[in-house]
Backbone as CSV, one residue per row, in Angstrom:
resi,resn,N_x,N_y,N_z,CA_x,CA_y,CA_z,C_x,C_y,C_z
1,UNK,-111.966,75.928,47.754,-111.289,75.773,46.468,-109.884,76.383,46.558
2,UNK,-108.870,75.531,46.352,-107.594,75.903,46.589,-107.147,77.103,45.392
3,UNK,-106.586,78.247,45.587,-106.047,79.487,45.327,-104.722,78.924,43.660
4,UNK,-105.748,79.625,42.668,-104.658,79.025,41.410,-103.066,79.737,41.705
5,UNK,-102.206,79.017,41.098,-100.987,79.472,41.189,-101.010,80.816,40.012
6,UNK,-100.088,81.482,40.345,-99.565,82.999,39.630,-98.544,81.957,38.513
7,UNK,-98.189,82.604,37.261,-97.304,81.666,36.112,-96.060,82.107,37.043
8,UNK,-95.762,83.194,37.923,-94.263,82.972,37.818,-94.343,82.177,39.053
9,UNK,-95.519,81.485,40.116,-94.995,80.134,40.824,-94.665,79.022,39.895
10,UNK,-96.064,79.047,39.053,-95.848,77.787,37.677,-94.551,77.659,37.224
11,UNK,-93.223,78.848,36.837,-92.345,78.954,37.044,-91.192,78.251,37.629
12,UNK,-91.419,78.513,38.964,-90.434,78.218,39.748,-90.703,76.848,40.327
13,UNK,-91.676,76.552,40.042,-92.143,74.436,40.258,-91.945,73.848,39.641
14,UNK,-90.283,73.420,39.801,-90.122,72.475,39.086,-89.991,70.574,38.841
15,UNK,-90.940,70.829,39.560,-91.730,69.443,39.442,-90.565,68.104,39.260
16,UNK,-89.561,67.866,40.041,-88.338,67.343,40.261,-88.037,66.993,38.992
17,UNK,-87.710,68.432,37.921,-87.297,68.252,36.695,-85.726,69.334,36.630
18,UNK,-84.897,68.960,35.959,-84.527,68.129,34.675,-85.007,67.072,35.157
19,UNK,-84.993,66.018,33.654,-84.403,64.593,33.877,-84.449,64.297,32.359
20,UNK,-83.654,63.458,32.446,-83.122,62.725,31.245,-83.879,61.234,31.007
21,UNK,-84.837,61.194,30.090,-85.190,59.815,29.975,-84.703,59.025,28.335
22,UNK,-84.522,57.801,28.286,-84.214,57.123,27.583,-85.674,57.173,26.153
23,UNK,-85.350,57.722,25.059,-86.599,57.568,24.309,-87.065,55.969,23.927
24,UNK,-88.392,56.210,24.388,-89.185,54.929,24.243,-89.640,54.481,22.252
25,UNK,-90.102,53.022,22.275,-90.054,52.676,21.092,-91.707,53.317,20.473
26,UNK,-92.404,54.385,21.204,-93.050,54.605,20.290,-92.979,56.259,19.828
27,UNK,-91.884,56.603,20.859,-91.555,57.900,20.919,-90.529,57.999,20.120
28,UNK,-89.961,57.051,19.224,-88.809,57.112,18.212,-89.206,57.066,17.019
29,UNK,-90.054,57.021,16.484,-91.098,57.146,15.495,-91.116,58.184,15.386
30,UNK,-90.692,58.805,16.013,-90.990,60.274,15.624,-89.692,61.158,15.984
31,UNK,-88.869,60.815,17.097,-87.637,61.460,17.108,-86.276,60.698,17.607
32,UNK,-86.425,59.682,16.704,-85.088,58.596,16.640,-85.345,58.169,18.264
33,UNK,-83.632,57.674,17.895,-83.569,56.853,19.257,-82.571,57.677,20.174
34,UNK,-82.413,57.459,21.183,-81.266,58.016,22.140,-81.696,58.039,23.734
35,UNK,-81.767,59.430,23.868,-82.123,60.243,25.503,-82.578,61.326,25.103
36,UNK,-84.427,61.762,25.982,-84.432,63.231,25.948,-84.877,63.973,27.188
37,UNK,-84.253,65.382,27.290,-83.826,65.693,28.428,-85.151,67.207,28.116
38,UNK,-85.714,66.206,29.694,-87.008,66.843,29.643,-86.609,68.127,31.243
39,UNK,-87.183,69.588,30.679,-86.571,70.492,31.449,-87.017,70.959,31.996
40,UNK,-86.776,71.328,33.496,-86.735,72.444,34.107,-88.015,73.839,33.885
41,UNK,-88.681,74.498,34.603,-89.168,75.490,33.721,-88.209,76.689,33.802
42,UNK,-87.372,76.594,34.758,-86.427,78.008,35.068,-85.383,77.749,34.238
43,UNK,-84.974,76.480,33.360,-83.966,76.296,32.788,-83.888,76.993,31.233
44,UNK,-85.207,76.736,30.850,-86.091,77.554,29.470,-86.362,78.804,29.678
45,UNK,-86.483,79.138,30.843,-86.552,80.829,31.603,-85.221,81.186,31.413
46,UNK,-84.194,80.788,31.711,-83.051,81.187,31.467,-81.989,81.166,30.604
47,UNK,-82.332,80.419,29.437,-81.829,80.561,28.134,-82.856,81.640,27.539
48,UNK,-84.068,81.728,27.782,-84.679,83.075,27.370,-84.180,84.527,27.254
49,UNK,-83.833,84.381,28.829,-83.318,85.894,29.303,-81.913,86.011,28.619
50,UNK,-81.540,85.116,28.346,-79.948,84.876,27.479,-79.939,86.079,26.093
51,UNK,-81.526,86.033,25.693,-81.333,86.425,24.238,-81.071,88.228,24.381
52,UNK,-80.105,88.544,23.731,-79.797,90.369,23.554,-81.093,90.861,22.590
53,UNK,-80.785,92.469,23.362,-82.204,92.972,22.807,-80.776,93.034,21.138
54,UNK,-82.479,92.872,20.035,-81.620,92.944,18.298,-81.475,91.158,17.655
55,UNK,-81.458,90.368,18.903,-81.387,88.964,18.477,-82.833,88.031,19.049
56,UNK,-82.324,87.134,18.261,-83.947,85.761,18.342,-83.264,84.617,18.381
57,UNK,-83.951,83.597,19.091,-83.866,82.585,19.207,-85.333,82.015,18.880
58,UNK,-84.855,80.262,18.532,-85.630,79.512,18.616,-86.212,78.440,19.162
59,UNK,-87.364,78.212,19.418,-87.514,76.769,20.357,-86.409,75.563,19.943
60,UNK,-86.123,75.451,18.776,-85.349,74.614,18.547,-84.413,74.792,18.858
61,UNK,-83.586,76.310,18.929,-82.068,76.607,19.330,-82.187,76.051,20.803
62,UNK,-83.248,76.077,21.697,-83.500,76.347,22.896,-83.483,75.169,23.237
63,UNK,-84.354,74.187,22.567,-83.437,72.645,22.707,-82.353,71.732,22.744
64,UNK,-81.533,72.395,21.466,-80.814,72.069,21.461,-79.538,72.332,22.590
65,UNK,-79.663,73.082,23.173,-79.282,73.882,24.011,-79.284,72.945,25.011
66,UNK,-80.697,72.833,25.661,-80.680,71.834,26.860,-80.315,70.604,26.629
67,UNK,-80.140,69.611,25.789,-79.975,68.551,25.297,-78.432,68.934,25.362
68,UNK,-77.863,69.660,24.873,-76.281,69.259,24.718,-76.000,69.461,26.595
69,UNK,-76.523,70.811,27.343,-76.422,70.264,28.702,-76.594,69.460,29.092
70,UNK,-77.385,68.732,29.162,-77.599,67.483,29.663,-77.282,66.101,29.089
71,UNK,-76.076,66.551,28.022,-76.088,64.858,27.448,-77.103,64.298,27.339
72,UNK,-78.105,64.749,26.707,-78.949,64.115,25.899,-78.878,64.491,24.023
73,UNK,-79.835,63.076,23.690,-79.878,63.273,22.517,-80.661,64.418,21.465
74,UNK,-81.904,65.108,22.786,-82.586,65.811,22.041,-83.475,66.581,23.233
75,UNK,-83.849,67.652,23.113,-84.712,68.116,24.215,-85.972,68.475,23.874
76,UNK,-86.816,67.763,24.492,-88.392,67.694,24.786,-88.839,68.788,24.049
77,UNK,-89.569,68.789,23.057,-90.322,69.510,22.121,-91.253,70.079,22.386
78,UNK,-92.731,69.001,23.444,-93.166,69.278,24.220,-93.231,69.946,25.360
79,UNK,-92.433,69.859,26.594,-92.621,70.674,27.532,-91.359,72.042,27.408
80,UNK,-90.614,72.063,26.535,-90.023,73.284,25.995,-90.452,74.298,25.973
81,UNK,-91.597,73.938,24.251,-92.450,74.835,24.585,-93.400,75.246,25.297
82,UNK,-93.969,74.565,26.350,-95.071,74.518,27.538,-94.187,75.683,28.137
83,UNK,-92.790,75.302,28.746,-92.487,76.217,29.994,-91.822,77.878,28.833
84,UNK,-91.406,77.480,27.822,-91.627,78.543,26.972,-93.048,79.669,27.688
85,UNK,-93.810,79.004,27.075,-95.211,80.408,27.138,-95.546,80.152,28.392
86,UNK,-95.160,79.484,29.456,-95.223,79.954,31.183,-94.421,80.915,31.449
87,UNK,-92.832,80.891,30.627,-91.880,81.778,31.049,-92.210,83.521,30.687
88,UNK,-93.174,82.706,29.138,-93.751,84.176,28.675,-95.280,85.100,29.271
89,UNK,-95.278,83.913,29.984,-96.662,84.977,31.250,-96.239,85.145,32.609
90,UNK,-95.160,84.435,32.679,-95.260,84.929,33.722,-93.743,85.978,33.999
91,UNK,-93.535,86.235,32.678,-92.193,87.585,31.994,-93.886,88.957,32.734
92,UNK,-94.947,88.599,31.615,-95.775,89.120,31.541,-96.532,89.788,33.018
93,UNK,-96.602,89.166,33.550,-96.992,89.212,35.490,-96.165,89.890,35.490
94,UNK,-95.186,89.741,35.733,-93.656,90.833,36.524,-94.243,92.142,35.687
95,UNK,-93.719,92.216,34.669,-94.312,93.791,33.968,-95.358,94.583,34.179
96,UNK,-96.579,93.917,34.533,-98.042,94.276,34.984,-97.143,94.308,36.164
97,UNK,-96.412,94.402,37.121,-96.787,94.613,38.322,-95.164,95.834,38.431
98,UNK,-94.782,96.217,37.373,-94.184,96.901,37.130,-92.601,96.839,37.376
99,UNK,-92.325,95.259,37.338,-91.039,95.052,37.525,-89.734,95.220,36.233
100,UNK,-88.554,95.381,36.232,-87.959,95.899,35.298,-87.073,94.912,34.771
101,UNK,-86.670,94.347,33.789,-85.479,93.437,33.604,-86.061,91.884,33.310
102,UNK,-87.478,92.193,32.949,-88.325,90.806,32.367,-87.407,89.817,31.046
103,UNK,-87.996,88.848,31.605,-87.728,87.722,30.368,-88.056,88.417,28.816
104,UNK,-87.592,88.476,28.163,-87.872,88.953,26.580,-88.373,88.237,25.719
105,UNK,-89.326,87.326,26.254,-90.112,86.203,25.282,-90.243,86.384,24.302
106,UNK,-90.621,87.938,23.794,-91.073,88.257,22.174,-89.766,87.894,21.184
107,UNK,-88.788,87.180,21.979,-87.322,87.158,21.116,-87.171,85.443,20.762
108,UNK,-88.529,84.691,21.636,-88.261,83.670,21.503,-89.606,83.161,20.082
109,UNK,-89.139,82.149,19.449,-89.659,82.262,18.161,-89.815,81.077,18.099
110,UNK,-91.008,80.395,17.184,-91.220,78.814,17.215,-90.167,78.963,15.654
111,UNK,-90.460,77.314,15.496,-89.540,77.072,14.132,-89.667,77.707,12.940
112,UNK,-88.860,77.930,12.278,-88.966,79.185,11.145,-88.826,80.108,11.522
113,UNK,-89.035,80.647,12.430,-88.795,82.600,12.696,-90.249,82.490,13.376
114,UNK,-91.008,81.898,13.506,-92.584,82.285,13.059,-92.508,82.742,14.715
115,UNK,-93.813,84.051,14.780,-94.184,84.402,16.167,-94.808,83.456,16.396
116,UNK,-94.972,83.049,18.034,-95.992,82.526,18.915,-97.105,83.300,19.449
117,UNK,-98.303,82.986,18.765,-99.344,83.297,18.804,-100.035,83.358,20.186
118,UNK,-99.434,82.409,20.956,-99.709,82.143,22.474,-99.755,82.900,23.240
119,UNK,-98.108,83.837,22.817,-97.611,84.413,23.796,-98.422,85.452,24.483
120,UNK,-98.308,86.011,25.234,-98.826,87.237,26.152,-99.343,88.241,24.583
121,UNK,-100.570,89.084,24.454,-100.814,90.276,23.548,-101.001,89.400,22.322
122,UNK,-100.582,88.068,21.956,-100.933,87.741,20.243,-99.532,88.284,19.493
123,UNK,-99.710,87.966,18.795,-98.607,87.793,17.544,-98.685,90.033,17.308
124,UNK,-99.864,90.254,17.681,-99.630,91.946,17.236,-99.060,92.821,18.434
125,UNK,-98.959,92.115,19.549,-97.920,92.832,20.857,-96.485,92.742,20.510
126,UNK,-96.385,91.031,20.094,-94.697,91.211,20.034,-94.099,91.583,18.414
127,UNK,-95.332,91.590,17.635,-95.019,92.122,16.375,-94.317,93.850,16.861
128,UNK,-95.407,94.205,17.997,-94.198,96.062,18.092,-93.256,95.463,18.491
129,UNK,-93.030,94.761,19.776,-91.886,94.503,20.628,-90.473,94.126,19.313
130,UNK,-90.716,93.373,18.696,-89.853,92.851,17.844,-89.509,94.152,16.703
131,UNK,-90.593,94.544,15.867,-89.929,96.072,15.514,-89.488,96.931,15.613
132,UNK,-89.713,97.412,16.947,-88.990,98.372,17.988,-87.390,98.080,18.341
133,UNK,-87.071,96.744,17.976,-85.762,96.421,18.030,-85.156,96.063,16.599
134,UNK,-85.867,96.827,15.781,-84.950,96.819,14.159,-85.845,95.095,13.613
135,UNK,-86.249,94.752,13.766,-86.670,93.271,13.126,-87.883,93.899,12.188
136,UNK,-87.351,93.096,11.024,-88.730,93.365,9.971,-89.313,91.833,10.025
137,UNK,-90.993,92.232,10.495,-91.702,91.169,10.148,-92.670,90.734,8.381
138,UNK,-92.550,89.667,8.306,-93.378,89.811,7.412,-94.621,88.493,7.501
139,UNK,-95.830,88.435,6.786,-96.631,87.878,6.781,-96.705,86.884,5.499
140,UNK,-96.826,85.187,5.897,-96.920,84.229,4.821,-98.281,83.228,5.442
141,UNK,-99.142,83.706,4.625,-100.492,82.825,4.919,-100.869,83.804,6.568
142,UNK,-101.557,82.971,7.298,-101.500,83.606,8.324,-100.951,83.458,9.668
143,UNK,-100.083,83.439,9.502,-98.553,83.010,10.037,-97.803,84.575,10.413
144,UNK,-96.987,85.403,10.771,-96.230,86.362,11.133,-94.892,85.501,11.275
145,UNK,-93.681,86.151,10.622,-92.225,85.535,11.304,-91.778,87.091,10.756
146,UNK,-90.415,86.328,11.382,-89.051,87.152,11.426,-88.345,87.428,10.124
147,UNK,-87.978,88.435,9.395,-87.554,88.250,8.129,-85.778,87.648,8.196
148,UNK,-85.542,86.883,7.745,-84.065,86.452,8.018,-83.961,86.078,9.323
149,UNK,-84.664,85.723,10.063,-84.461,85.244,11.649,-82.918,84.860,12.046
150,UNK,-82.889,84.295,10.730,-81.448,83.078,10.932,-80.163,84.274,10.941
151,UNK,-80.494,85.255,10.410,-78.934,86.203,10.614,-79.171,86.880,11.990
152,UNK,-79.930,87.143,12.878,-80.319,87.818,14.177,-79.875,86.184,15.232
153,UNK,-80.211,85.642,14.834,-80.023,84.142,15.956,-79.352,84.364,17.015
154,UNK,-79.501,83.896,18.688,-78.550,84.699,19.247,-77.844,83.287,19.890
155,UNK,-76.728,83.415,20.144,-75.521,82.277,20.709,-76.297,81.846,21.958
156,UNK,-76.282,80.831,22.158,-76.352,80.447,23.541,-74.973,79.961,24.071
C-alpha cells in the first residue's frame, strides 16, 4: 500500500496547475461567462502568507486576486478553497514539527468574515489565534466571524 502524502507534499503538487479555462455553458449558470483560472496550490499558499499579523483576508479577496493574475474572469471557488485548507494543514505540519514562520491560515476567512471550521483545531483554535491579534469575534447562529472583517482586510 503506497505511503499517503504529508499536506505540505499535497502542497507542493501542483498537478500542472495554474490554468485558465474558458467557463463552460453549464458552469455559467452559476458564475457568468468568461475564463476561470483554476490555481496552483502554492499560489493560494502564497497569497496566504501575504496576510500581516492584525489583518484578514478572504477566500473571495483570494480569488480575486488570482483571477486578475491570470487574466481571468474569476478564480475557481472550488479548488481555492480546497488548496486553502491544504495550505492550512499543512501551515499546521510545519508547526507540529516545530518550524517557525508558518502560513497564518487563521487570517484566512470564508465569505463574510466567517471562520473556517475546517481549518486545523475548529473554529475554537483560530478563534485564540485571531484574538490574540486584537480581532473581536462574535457569534451569529452557529457560525463564528470576524467583527468588521472588512476594516482589517489585508491588500494583496
Amino acid at each position: 500500500m503506497p505511503k499517503r502524502k504529508s499536506w505540505s507534499e499535497k502542497l507542493k503538487d501542483n498537478k500542472g496547475l495554474p490554468k485558465v479555462e474558458k467557463i463552460t455553458a453549464k458552469m455559467s449558470k452559476r458564475w457568468g461567462t468568461g475564463t476561470v483560472v483554476i490555481p496552483a496550490p502554492m499560489e493560494v499558499n502564497e497569497l496566504m502568507r501575504k496576510v500581516p499579523e492584525g489583518k484578514v483576508i478572504t477566500i473571495g479577496e483570494i480569488r480575486a486576486a488570482l483571477a486578475k493574475k491570470h487574466g481571468a474572469t474569476i478564480g475557481c471557488p472550488l479548488t481555492t478553497g480546497i488548496f486553502a485548507w491544504v495550505a492550512a494543514n499543512a501551515a499546521e505540519e510545519e508547526r507540529q514539527r516545530g518550524e517557525k514562520g508558518i502560513t497564518p491560515y487563521w487570517r484566512t476567512l470564508k465569505t463574510g468574515g466567517v471562520i473556517n471550521p475546517k481549518y486545523p483545531g475548529g473554529v475554537e483554535a483560530q478563534k485564540k489565534l485571531l484574538e490574540k491579534e486584537e480581532h473581536k469575534i462574535i457569534q451569529k447562529g452557529k457560525k463564528y466571524l470576524v467583527a468588521d472583517y472588512e476594516k482589517s482586510l489585508a491588500k494583496l
